[in-house]
Steps between C-alpha positions, in 0.01 A plus 500: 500500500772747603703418175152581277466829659826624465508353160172771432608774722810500290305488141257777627797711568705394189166623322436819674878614450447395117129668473678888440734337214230365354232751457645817273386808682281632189338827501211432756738316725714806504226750536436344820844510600577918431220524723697388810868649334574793445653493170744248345838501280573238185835538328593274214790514409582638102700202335665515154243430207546304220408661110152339547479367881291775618285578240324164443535367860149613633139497291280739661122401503369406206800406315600851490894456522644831663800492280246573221517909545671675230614729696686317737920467299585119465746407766834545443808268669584767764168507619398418811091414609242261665173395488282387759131456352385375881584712766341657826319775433736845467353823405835713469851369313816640486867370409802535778868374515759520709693804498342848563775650295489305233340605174253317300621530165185336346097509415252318756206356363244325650145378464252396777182281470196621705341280746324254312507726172750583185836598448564862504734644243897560543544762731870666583637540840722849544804522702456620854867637573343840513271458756665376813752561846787727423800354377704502843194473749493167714157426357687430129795364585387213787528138401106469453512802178448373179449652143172525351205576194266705654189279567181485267154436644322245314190414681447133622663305327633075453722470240792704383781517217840742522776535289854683522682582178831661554626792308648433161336141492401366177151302492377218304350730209817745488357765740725636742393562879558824685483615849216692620591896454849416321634645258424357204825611304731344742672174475495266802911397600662261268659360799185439697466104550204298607468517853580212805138351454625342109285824304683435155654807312307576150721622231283802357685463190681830513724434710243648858444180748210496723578665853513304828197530637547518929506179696205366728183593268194414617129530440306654833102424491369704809165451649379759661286317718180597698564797721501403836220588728549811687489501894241840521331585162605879566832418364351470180364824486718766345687746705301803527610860326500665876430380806081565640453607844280368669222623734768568798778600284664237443613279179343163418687201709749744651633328830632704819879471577627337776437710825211700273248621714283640187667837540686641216849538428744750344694348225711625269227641273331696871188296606416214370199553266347144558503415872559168662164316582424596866529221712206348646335710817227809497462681180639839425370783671262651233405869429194574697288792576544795645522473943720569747790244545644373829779312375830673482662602184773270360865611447558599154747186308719754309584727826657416803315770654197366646218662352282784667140315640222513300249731589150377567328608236698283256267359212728195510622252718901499492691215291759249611643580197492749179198569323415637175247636686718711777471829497714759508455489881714185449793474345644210281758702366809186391878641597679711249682277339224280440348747271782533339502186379117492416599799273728327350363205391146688408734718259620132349159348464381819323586264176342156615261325385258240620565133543335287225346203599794224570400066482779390763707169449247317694247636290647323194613192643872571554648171716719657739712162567684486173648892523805543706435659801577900594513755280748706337466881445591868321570817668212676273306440166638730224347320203211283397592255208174377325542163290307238368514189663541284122223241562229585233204641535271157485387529864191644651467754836352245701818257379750814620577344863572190353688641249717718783524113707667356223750805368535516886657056504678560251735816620565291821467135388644514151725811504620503826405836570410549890125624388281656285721747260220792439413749774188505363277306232169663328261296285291603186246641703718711701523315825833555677625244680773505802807276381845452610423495910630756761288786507275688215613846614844403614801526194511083517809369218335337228655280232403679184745717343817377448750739651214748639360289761575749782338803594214401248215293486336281150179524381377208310185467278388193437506411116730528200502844363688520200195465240255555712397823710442491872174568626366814595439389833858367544659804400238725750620272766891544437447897530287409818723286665833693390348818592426371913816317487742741321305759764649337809857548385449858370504445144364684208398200263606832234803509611871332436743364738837320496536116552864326562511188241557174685628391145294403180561460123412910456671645803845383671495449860503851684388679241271799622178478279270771499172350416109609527336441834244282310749305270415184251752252549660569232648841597735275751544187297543426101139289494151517345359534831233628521358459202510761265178580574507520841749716478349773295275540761763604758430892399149503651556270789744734583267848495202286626721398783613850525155613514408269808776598667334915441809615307 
């Protein structure tokens, strides 16, 4: 009896370990699964390709062989690829390799198969060596950096081809291959050999040999996942333009220090303008009417004179503390050199503007575990660089957050990067979300523009803006946000201002750049970003900005 039940408890478990193997995790399987992860990572490695190994190596639905575009180039020898027709679902792909300094002297192509549905076209991936840490900064050079494409959202997604074809190879049908945004007059280095993974070298037949293309390539699939549910549903709610008092004055959720006994405090603005919550004991003392009061007058907070008593024909009961309803019988006058100060900064805010709304990090989903922790900062914020974030424009408002989740993996996951790159992120309908973390008013170090990382910030809009102009909504909402956040640094969005280059391909390391206050990318960096159209409509964001600011 004992030997028969050990002989099933040991097939049970020999079945239950084999069960996970067995059963692929298809599409509804792995539905069910992003609900309790956050997100997930493939990477597939990019192998060498054979003249026809990728093209007739997968039949799409239907018998439709993806190799059958004519617009995707027949491989070539040099080329490098794979294709996975069955995959867990992805909804955002990008290409990364080893080296962040390393050049990718070559054309990306992929093509993705919706859930369940058809092949999508070839699309190209565009290099990302604009958009990232600056060149000396701990965040590029640590052991997790890598080199990247910048990532294109495809929707949901289970089957996906990529190819790379190195500069100066020769295909199949005699067309040559060419990096993304090279130049197409130049000839790659007759020296260059294939590289340590076996890529072969393709004589181009005039003498140019296909470049090296950088070791470790690899095909990321990124799932955003479901966004996690928050732990109070206000922290979905955007942050608000200014802060409402409420009935007693002060601001919604605002907790009393330690020690706080409800009264307020000066700070280094003069009183506080939204008190601590009282704590818990008798209501304030409220203004009642006219009679004769028998309680002695309180000493005045700004004097250290005690103040005269009240006589009895007060119309108001005396105050533990200052009221905007004391009269001149009772003075609240702050010290000197607190006014001082309040005149100072009230000459500064005379060109602020208001908050716009703000969807925080937990708002969008953003898993905290996967950044590195603490936060690295500027002394100020001199310029805001607007860009386009590369990954089409195939996604819809309410896909945005998911959008930000997976842009958001693969910065940290993929790239190494120790969070989101973009200080900021605004959709097609002109929402503005908070990105890299440490602070939406504070002048937090993004990862954005090579060489001009500090004492900026990067605004992203989500989409591809080369062909295609932004929305009106999106560009409204760049002024907006530029205007409040170019406002708490002192900073006509009119104006110009020097930068120090970190280093780049258009200014040498210490160079002193004078650039607009709203810059493209492109003023500090020799790239497309952000999209020609995007950028032509830097002029008005700049006097709409202005404008908010009331300059």
């Amino acid at each position: 009896m004992r030997a028969y039940l050990a002989s099933s408890i040991g097939v049970a478990c020999t079945a239950a370990l084999a069960l996970p193997l067995a059963i692929y995790p298809g599409p509804a399987h792995a539905r069910a699964e992003r609900i309790a992860a956050p997100g997930s990572t493939q990477s597939l490695p990019l192998l060498p390709l054979a003249a026809d190994g990728l093209d007739r190596s997968v039949t799409a639905p239907g018998g439709d062989a993806p190799g059958g575009d004519a617009s995707a180039p027949a491989p070539a020898p040099a080329d490098r690829g794979v294709a996975a027709p069955h995959v867990r679902p992805f909804s955002l792909v990008g290409v990364v390799w080893d080296q962040p300094s390393a050049d990718l002297r070559g054309r990306v192509q992929v093509r993705t198969r919706a859930a369940g549905g058809a092949w999508s076209p070839w699309r190209e991936l565009l290099p990302y060596g604009d958009e990232a840490p600056d060149p000396d900064s701990p965040e590029l050079r640590g052991v997790r950096a890598h080199g990247g494409t910048a990532p294109l959202w495809v929707g949901e997604s289970d089957g996906v081809q990529a190819r790379v074809r190195p500069e100066g190879a020769v295909a199949a049908d005699g067309s040559a291959g060419g990096g993304a945004g090279a130049d197409p007059g130049a000839s790659a280095d007759a020296g260059a050999s294939a590289d340590a993974d076996g890529g072969a070298v393709a004589d181009a037949g005039a003498g140019a040999r296909a470049a090296a293309l950088p070791s470790g390539l690899r095909l990321e699939l990124i799932d955003p996942g479901e966004a996690p549910p928050p732990p109070d549903r206000a922290v979905l709610r955007a942050l608000p333009a200014h802060p409402v008092p409420t009935a007693g004055g002060a601001a919604p959720g605002a907790r009393p220090s330690a020690g706080s006994s409800g009264k307020p405090s000066w700070g280094p603005s003069g009183p506080s303008r939204w008190s601590a919550r009282p704590s818990p004991g008798p209501s304030r003392p409220s203004i009642r009417p006219s009679k004769p009061s028998v309680r002695p007058s309180w000493p005045s907070r700004w004097s250290a004179k005690p103040s005269a008593p009240r006589p009895s024909r007060s119309s108001a009961e005396p105050l533990p503390y200052p009221s905007a309803h004391a009269t001149h019988a009772t003075p609240s006058t702050p010290p000197p050199d607190v006014l001082a100060e309040e005149a100072t900064k009230a000459n500064a805010a005379r060109y602020s503007a208001p908050r716009p709304s703000i969807v925080t990090r937990a708002g969008w989903g953003a898993d905290e575990k996967i950044r590195e922790t603490g936060h690295v900062y500027s002394k100020t914020v001199k310029v805001a660089f607007i860009h386009h974030t590369v990954t089409g424009n195939k996604y819809s408002c309410s896909q945005a957050p998911s959008v930000l989740r997976s842009i958001y993996r693969y910065h940290v996951k993929s790239l190494g990067w120790r969070d989101y790159g973009y200080n900021f992120t605004i959709d097609k309908c002109g929402k503005i979300y908070e990105g890299r973390s440490g602070g939406v008013t504070k002048a937090v170090r993004g990862a954005h523009t090579l060489g001009f990382n500090t004492n900026s910030m990067g605004v992203a809009v989500l989409g591809t803006f080369s062909t295609k102009k932004p929305s009106a909504k999106a560009v409204k909402a760049i002024a907006k946000l530029t205007a409040w956040k170019l406002g708490l640094f002192k900073r006509n969005p009119r104006g110009t201002t020097h930068l120090v280059s970190g280093g780049g391909n258009k200014y040498k390391k210490g160079a002193n750049v004078k650039l607009h206050v709203i810059a493209g990318h492109r003023d500090g960096f020799a790239t497309e970003c952000p999209g020609k159209d995007l950028y032509k409509k830097l002029g008005s964001v700049r006097k709409t900005a202005a404008r908010l600011q009331g300059r």
